[in-house]
matplotlib code that plots the C-alpha trace (Angstrom):
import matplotlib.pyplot as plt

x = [1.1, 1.1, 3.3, 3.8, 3.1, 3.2, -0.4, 0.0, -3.1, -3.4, 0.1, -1.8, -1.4, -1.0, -2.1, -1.1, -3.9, -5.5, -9.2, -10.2, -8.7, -5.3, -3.1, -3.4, -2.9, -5.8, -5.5, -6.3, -7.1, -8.9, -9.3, -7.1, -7.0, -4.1, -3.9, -0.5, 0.9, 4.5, 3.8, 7.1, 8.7, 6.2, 6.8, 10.6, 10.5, 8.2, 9.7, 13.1, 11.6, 9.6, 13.4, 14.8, 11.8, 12.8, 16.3, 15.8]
y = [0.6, 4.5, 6.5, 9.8, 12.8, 10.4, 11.2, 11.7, 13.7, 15.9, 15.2, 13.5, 10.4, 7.1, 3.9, 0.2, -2.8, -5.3, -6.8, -9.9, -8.5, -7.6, -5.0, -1.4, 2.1, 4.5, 8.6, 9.7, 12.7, 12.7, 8.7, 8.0, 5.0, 2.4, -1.3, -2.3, -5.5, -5.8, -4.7, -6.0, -3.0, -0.7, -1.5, -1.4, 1.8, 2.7, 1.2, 3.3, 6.4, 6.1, 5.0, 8.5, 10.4, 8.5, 9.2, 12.6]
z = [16.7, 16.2, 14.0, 14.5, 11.5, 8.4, 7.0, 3.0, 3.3, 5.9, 7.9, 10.8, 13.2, 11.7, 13.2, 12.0, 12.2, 10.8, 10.2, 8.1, 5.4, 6.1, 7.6, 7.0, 8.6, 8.9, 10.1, 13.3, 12.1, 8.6, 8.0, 5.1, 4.8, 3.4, 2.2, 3.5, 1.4, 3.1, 7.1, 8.5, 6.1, 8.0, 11.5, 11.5, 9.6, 12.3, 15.1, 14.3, 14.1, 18.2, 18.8, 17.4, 19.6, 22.5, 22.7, 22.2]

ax = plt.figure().add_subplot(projection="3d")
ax.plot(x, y, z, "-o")
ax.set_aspect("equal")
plt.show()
């Protein structure tokens, strides 16, 4: 799942996934990278905002 612009770092491309580990979202851009303990906050936060950029 992408988000768009939410990059603490350098204002890029987020993207949510997971590995063996857990979830977490990682830059397109730069490659900050974030531990994510609670992901269902995460993809309804982003989930709303592709909703706002789709009825636009």
């Amino acid at each position: 799942m992408l988000t768009r612009k939410q990059c603490p770092k350098c204002g890029g491309n987020i993207y949510l996934s997971n590995d063996y580990y857990g979830h977490y979202e990682q830059c397109l851009q730069c490659g900050y990278t974030c531990d994510l303990d609670n992901i269902e906050g995460v993809k309804k936060q982003a989930l709303k905002e592709n909703e706002k950029l789709v009825s636009v």
